[in-house]
Every structure is written in C-alpha cells, then in structure tokens.
C-alpha positions in Angstrom: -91.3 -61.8 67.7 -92.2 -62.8 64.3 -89.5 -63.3 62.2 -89.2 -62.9 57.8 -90.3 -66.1 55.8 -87.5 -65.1 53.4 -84.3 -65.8 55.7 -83.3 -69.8 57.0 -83.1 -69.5 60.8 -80.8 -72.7 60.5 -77.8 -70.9 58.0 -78.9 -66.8 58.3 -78.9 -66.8 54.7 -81.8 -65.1 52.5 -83.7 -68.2 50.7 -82.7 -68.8 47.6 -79.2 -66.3 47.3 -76.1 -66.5 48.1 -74.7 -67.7 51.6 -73.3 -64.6 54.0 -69.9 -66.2 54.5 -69.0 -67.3 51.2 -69.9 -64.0 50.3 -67.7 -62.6 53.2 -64.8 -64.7 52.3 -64.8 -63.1 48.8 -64.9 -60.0 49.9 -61.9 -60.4 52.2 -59.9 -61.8 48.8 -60.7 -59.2 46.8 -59.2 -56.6 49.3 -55.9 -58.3 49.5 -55.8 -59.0 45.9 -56.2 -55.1 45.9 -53.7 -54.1 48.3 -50.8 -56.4 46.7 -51.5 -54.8 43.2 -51.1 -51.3 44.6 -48.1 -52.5 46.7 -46.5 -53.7 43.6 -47.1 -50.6 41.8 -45.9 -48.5 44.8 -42.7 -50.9 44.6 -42.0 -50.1 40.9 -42.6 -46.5 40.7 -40.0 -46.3 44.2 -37.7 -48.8 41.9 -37.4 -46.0 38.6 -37.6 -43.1 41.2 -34.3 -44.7 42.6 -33.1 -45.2 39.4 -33.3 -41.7 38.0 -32.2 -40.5 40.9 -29.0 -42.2 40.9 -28.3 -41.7 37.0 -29.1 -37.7 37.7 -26.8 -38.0 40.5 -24.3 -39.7 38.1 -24.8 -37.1 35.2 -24.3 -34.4 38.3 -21.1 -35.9 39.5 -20.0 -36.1 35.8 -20.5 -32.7 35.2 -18.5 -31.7 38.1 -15.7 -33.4 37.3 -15.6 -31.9 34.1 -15.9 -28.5 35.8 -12.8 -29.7 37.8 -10.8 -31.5 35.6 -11.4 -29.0 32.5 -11.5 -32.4 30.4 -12.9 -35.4 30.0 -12.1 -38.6 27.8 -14.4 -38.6 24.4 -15.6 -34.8 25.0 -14.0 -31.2 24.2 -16.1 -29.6 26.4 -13.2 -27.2 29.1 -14.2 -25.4 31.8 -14.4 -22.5 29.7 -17.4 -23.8 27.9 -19.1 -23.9 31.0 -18.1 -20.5 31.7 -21.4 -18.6 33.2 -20.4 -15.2 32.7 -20.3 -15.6 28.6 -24.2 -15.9 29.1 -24.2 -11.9 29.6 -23.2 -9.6 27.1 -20.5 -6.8 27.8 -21.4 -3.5 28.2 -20.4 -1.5 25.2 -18.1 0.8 27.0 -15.9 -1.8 28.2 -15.8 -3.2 24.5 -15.1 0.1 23.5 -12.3 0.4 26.0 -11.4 -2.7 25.5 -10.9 -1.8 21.5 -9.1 1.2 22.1 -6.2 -0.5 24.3 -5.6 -3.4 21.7 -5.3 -0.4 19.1 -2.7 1.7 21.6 -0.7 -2.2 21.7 -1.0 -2.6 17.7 0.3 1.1 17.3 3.0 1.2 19.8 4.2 -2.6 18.0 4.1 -1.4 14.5 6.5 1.8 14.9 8.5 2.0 12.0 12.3 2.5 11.6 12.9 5.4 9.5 16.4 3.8 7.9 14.2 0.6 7.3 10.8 2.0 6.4 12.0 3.5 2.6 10.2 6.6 3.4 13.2 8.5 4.9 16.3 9.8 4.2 19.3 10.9 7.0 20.3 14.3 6.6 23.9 14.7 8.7 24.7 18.5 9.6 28.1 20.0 9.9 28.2 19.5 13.7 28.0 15.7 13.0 24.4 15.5 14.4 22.0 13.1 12.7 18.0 13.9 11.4 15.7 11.3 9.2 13.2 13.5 7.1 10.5 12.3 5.0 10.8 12.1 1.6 8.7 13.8 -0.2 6.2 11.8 -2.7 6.0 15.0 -4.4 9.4 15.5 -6.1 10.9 13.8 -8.8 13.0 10.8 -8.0 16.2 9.5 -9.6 16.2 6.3 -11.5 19.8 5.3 -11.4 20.7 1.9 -10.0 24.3 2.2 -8.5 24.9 -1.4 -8.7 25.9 -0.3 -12.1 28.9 2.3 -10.6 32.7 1.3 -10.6 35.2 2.7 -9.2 38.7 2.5 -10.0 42.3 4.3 -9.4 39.7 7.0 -7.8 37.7 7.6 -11.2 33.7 6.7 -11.1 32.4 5.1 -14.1 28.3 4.1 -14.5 27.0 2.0 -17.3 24.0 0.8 -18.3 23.6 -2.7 -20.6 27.3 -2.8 -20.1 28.4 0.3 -22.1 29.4 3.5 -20.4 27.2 6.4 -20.5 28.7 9.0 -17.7 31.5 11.5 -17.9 33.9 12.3 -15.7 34.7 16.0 -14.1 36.9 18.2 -12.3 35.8 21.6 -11.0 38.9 23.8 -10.0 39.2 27.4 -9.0 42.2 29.1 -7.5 42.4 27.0 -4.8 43.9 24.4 -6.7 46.7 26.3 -8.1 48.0 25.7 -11.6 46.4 22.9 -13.5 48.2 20.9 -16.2 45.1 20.3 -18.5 46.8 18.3 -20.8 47.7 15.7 -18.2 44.0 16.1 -16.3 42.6 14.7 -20.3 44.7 11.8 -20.4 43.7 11.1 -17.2 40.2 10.6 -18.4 38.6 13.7 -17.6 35.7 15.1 -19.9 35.5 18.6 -18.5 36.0 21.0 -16.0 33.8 23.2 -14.2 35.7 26.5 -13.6 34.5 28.9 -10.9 34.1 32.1 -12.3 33.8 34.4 -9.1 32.5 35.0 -5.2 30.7 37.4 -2.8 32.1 38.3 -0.4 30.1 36.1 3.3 30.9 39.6 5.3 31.9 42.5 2.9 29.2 41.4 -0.2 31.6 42.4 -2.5 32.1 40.3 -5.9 35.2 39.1 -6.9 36.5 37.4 -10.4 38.6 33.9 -9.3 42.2 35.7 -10.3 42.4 32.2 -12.5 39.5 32.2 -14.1 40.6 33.5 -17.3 43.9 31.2 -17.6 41.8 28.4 -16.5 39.4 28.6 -19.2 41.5 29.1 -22.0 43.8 26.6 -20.6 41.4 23.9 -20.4 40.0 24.7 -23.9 43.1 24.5 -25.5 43.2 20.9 -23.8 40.1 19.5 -25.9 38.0 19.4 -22.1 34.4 20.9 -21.8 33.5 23.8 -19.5 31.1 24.8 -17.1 31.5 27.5 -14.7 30.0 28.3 -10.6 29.7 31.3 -9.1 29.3 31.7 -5.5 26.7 33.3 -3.9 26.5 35.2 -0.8 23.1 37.7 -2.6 20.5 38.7 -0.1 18.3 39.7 -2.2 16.8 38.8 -5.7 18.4 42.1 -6.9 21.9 40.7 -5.5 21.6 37.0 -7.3 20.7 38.9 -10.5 23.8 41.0 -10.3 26.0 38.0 -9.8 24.6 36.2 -12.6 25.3 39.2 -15.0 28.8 39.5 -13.3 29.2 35.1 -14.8 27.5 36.2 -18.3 30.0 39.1 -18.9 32.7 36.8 -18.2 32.0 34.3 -19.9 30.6 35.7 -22.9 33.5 35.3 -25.2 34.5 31.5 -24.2 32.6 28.9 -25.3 30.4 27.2 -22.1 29.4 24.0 -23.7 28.0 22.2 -19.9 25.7 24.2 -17.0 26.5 27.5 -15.4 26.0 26.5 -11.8 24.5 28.8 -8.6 26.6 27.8 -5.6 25.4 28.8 -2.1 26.3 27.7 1.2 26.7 28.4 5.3 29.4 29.2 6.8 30.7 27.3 9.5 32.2 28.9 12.2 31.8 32.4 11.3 28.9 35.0 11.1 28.1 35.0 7.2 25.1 38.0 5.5 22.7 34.8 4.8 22.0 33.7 8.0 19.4 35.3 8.6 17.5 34.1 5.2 14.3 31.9 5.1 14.5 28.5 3.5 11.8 31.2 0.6 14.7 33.7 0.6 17.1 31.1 -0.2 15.0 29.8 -2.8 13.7 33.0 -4.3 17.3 34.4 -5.2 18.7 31.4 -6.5 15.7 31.5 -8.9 16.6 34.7 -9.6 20.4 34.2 -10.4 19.0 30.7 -12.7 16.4 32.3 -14.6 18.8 35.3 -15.5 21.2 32.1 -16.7 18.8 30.6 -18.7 17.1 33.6 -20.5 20.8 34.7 -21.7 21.0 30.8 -23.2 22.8 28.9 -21.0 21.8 25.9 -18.9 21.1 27.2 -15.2 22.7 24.4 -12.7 22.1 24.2 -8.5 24.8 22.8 -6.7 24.5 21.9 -3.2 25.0 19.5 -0.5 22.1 16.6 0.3 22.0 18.9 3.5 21.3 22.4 1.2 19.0 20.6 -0.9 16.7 19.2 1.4 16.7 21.7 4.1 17.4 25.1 3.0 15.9 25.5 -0.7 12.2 24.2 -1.8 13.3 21.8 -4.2 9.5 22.0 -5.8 10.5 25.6 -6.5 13.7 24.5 -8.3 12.2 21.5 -10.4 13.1 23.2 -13.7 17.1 22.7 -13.1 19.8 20.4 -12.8 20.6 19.5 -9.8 24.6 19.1 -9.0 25.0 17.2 -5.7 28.2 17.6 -3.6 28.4 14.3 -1.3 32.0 12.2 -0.9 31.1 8.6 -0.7 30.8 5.8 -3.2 27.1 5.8 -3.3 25.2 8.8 -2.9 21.7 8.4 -1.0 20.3 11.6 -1.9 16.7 10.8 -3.0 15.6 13.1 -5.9 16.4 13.6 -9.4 20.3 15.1 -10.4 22.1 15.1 -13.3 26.0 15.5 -12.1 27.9 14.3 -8.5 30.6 15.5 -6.8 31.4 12.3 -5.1 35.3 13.3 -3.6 36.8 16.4 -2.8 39.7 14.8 -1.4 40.5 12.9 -5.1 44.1 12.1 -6.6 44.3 12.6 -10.1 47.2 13.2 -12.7 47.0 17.3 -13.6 46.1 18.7 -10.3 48.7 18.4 -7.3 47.1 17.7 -4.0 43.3 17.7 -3.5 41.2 17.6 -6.7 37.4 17.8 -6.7 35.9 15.4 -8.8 32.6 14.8 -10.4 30.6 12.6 -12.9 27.9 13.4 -15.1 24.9 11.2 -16.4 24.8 13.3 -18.9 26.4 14.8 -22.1 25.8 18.3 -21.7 28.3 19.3 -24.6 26.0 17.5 -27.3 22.8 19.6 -26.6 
C-alpha cells in the first residue's frame, strides 16, 4: 500500500504543520476553559435570581404585615388603604340611597323647638290646653323692649331713654260698682275706658251698662280721659253696625278723647249665638262695627285676648286699628303690633273696691 509523501510515518503529523497532539491538547483546554466561563455565568445569574427572590419575598412579607398590623413604623399606609373594594365604583342607586338616609338623619337631628326657634308663639285656651302657632312674617310686629317696664304697688310704667312715655288705665262697667274717680286720679290713673253697653250671648238683645252715664260724667268731672267698649254678641254685619250706632248715640254728647273699642268673646260654659261663626264672620262684623266708628270720627279699637287675636279674627283684615290686648302677666308675649294692655284684671288700686281692671297705653290718645 502506498502511502502520502506529505505525512511522517515516524510522528503521523502532515510535514511541515502542526503536530496532532499538541493540537489535541489545545483543543481539550479550550473546552474546559469554555465550560468554567458558562459555569460561572450559570453561578451568578442563580446568585441575583436568589437574591430577588428573597428581597420579593421580603417586600411580600412586609406587605402582609401591614395588611395585619394596619401600621407600620415610618409609613401611614392602614389597612384601609389597601382596601380592594375602593377600586370599584358604587352603583349610583346605592349612592342615591345612601344620600337619602343621611338626609332622613340630618332632618330628624335638626327638629326645631317651637319655644326656642323665635318663629312661634303659645296660644293657651280656656280649658288650659297648650298650641304653638307660627307667626306670621306677614303682620306687623311690635317694637317695644319690656326690659324698659316697671312695676310697682301694682301700676306698670314703660320708658324709653329713661323718661316715661305710657299712661296708665282703668276700664270699669257696672261690675265694679261705684267708682270714686277722684281717688282712682291720685292714684295715677290717666283715663278710664267706660263700657257703654252689651248683647245679649242668648236673647241678642242690647243693653245700656245702667252706669254708663254716671260713669262718664263722673270720671270727667275728675280731670281722667275716656274711652268706651261695647260688647258684641252681632251675627251679622247688619247686627255690629247697629251696635256701633247704639255707642255713637250714647256717646255723642260726652267728650271721647281715647278709642271706642269692639269687644267680642266666647263663652265658656254656656251655648252663646256666635258659636257657630267663621274665624271670616268674626272678622267681617267687627269690620263692620270699626268702620261705622271711624266714619262718625272716632278712633275704632279691637280688644281681645292673645287667644281672640290670633285664632278667631284675621288680624291682616284688621291692620287698620289699634289693637287692645287683654293678657294678666308682667310681660305680654303676644307678637304683633298693639297700642294699649290690659295686663291685670285682678288689680288693687285706690278708687275701686275689690277687683279693678287695669291697663297702660303707649300712647297719648287724648293729644290727637
């Protein structure tokens, strides 16, 4: 077999090159060399994969505690900040619902007390029961500040920059029997309002006070001021204008310096012909029985209780007179606009022997 001149038969080499096992040798280095440099790679990439893992674990582990614990030192995060369910909106009916419950709350929280609130007033009726109405925003108000009333030996006073500017009353009928006049002056009264007459609550018939007359000249002759009531039982407007014709005629030839006053009121206890009017009948006769007043010259005058005022006449129909409110106390919380009080009907005062009606006036009727 003929062998290739280029290869030595002693070493296997090709002549001239490189020898096979050196060659071999190299080889096998540069594979290991290989496989350590991947091996170290593999070791360093395993060494951060460990590493990450463990800090993810760590910042996993945190986080639960801070789920658990609500708090954690240096943060304000609480569990509620974590809360999943904040990620969804609410439907809009359960805001809705949700709305209308906190309003029920606030509304049933910001109930009012009427004797706090300034918007009502406490009417008491003759059976002692109780009612707070609503004042109206509509009527006139009075501007007096009782702070400024006194009261001594039973006689009100009211002043205003520290002078006196009211007068003090008495209003009489039969009722009170003979009055001494002279002795009711020194006592400080300014006047007298004199009740002229009364229909009858059953029969409707008119009837002249059987005193009238010696009253009036009486009082006159005294140096006191006179008014004059008439009480009213009229059912219709034809009724209130006869009984203001019936005070005119009676009156005519004294001289009636303050108001000529319509008087109406229930009866208590007994069956009276005005039950059966409308708070409008009510109103439309007294109307009737004022205006007759007025057109003959005099000043027209309502008297009534806080009770009559409020709740059985339309005071808005009635703004045109004086109002004379009967109420016994020291301060009077009727809320609207009147010119002369009855504050006792149980007085003591020098003139009049046993109970004595008084009044006082903001007012000096006799100089208008």
């Amino acid at each position: 077999m003929r062998l290739d001149e280029d290869y030595d038969y002693d070493y296997g080499e090709r002549k001239g090159g490189i020898p096979v096992g050196t060659a071999a040798i190299a080889i096998v280095a540069l594979m290991a060399l290989v496989l350590v440099i991947v091996f170290m790679n593999d070791s360093k990439k395993n060494s951060s994969n460990s590493n990450h893992n463990l800090n993810t674990q760590t910042q996993v582990k945190q986080s639960e505690d801070v789920s658990q614990n609500d708090y954690i030192s240096g943060s304000t995060l609480t569990a509620d900040d974590l809360d999943i369910w904040d990620m969804y909106p609410v439907e809009e009916s359960e805001e809705v619902a949700s709305s209308e419950k906190k309003k029920e709350k606030e509304s049933e929280e910001v109930i009012e007390d009427p004797a706090e609130d300034g918007k009502h007033t406490k009417i008491t009726y003759a059976d002692g029961t109780e009612e707070w109405v609503l004042i109206s925003p509509y009527l006139t108000k009075h501007t007096y500040d009782f702070t400024n009333l006194v009261c001594q030996s039973n006689i009100m006073k009211y002043y205003e920059n520290g002078k006196k500017i009211s007068y003090l009353g008495a209003d009489i009928s039969k009722y009170q029997d003979y009055i001494d006049f002279a002795a009711l002056k020194s006592a400080g009264v300014d006047y007298v309002m004199i009740r002229v007459g009364a229909r009858g609550y059953s029969t409707g018939q008119i009837t002249l006070d059987e005193n009238f007359d010696d009253n009036i000249i009486r009082a006159q002759e005294a140096g006191l001021d006179v008014g004059v009531y008439f009480y009213s039982q009229a059912v219709t407007e034809e009724e209130a204008i006869e009984e203001a014709n019936f005070v005119l005629e009676h009156i005519q030839n004294y001289q009636v310096t303050y108001p000529v006053a319509f008087w109406m009121e229930n009866i208590s206890n007994d069956k009276a012909r005005i039950d059966e009017l409308s708070k409008n009948d009510k109103t439309t006769i007294a109307r009737a029985f004022l205006n007759t007043v007025k057109d003959a010259g005099y000043m027209p005058m309502v008297y009534g209780t806080k009770e009559w005022l409020i709740k059985d006449v339309d005071l808005s129909k009635l703004s045109d007179y004086d109002i004379w409110l009967s109420q016994n106390g020291d301060v009077p919380d009727y809320p609207y606009r009147f010119s002369m009080w009855q504050y006792s009907s149980t007085g003591d005062i020098d003139g009049i022997s046993g109970y004595a009606d008084l009044n006082i006036t903001f007012i000096d009727y006799s100089a208008k």
